[in-house]
N, C-alpha and C positions, 0 to 999 in steps of 0.2 A: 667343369670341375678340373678334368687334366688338359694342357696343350702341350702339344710337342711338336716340336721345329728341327729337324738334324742344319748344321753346318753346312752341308754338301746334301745337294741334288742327288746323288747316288754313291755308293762306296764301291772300291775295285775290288775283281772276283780274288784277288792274290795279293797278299800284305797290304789289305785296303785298310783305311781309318777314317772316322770321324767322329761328332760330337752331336752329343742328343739334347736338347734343352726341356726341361719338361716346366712348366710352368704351373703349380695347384693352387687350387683356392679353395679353401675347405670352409664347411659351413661353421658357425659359431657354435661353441661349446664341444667340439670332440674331445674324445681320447683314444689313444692308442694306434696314430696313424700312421700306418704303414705302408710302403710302395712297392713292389716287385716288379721286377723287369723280366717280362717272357721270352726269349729269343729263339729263335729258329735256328735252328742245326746249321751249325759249321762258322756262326756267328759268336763272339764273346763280348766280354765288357770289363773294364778295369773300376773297381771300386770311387760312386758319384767323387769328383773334384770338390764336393764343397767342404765335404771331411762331416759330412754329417754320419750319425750313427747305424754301421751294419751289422746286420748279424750274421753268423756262418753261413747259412743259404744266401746272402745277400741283401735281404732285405731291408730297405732304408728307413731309419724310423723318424717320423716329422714329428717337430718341435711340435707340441697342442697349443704352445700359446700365439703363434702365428698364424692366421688367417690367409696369406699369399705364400708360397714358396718356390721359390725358382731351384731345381737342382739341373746339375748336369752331369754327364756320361759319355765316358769314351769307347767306342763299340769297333770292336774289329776283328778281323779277318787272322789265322793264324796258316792256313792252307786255303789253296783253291777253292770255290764255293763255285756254285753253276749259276751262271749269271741268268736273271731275271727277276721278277718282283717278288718280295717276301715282307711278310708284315710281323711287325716286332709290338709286344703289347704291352700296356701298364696298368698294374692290378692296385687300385687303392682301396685300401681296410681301414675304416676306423669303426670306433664306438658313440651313434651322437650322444647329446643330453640327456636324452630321454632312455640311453642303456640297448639301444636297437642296433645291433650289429649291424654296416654295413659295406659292400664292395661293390667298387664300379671301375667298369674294363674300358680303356680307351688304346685303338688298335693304331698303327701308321705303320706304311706302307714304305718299303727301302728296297731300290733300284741295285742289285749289283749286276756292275757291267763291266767288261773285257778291259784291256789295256789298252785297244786300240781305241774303242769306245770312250776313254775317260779325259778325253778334250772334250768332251761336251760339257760335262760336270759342270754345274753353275755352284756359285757360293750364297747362302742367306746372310749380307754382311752384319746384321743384325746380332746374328747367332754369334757368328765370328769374333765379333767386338767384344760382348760379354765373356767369353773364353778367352782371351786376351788378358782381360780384367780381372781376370779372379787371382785374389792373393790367399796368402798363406793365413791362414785362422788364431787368433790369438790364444786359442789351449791347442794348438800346435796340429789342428788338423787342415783340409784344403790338398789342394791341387800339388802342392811338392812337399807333402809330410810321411814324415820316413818312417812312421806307424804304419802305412795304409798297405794292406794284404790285397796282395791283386787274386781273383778269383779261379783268372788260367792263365798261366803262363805264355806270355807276349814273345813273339820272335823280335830278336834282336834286327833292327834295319836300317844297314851303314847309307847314310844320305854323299853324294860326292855332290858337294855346295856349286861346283862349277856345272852340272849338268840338272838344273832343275824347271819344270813346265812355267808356265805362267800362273797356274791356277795355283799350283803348289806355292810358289812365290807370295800371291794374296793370303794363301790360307795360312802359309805355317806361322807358329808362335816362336818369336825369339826369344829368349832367356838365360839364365842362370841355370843351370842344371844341377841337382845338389846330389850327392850318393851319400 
């Protein structure tokens, strides 16, 4: 029912980033479906890129008339975190046809690791490509809408373009930036 893919093999223990792809397939006739994203301390997330609808807790509300939904999530690091495995959850609520409330928990598992550590990071270019892709929504939500309420405040993080990894090089998204 949920799949989830991050970007990146693992995120760094200090101004680390990356992108969560959740993938749902909801049975036919719901209503009122709803996703929560559970994070583990010291970890955050900036409101899904697809500009679908949150509410103050955060929680994403799914279109009922769609059947598949790809969302996705940018999850990061704002201080230090102690590097090793930590699993990050997603909680989906709806109501089927038949008026039976239901939720079902899918867990996945995220590596953070050291600095020194973070030439290993592998990329899913899968994941990568569709973050790439995503454009700006015609009632003006998505990935650069200047509606979207970030949940916690992001440290600001000056990139010097001449000093960047290789893996950084594949991963990052060039763009238009708009304030």
């Amino acid at each position: 029912m949920i799949q989830m893919r991050f970007a990146k093999s693992a995120i760094e223990q200090e101004e680390g980033m990356n992108h969560l792809w959740l993938h749902i397939a909801l049975p036919g006739g719901v209503q009122n479906a709803r996703l929560q994203l559970i994070l583990p301390a010291g970890l955050h997330r900036s409101p899904n890129l697809n500009g679908a609808v949150e509410d103050s807790s955060g929680r994403i509300w799914i279109d009922d008339t769609q059947s598949v939904t790809d969302l996705y999530v940018e999850i990061f690091t704002r201080e230090p975190v102690p590097c090793g495995e930590y699993s990050l959850a997603a909680e989906l609520s709806y109501t089927d046809g038949n008026g039976v409330f239901t939720t079902v928990q899918e867990d996945i598992p995220l590596l953070v690791v050291s600095e020194e550590e973070a030439a290993e990071i592998r990329t899913d270019e899968e994941v990568v490509r569709r973050i790439k892709e995503l454009r700006v929504l015609p009632d003006g939500g998505g990935a650069n809408s200047s509606t979207s309420i970030e949940y916690t405040p992001a440290k600001l993080i000056r990139l010097d373009s001449s000093h960047v990894s290789e893996w950084e090089k594949k991963y990052r998204v060039e763009g238009a930036l708009e304030l």
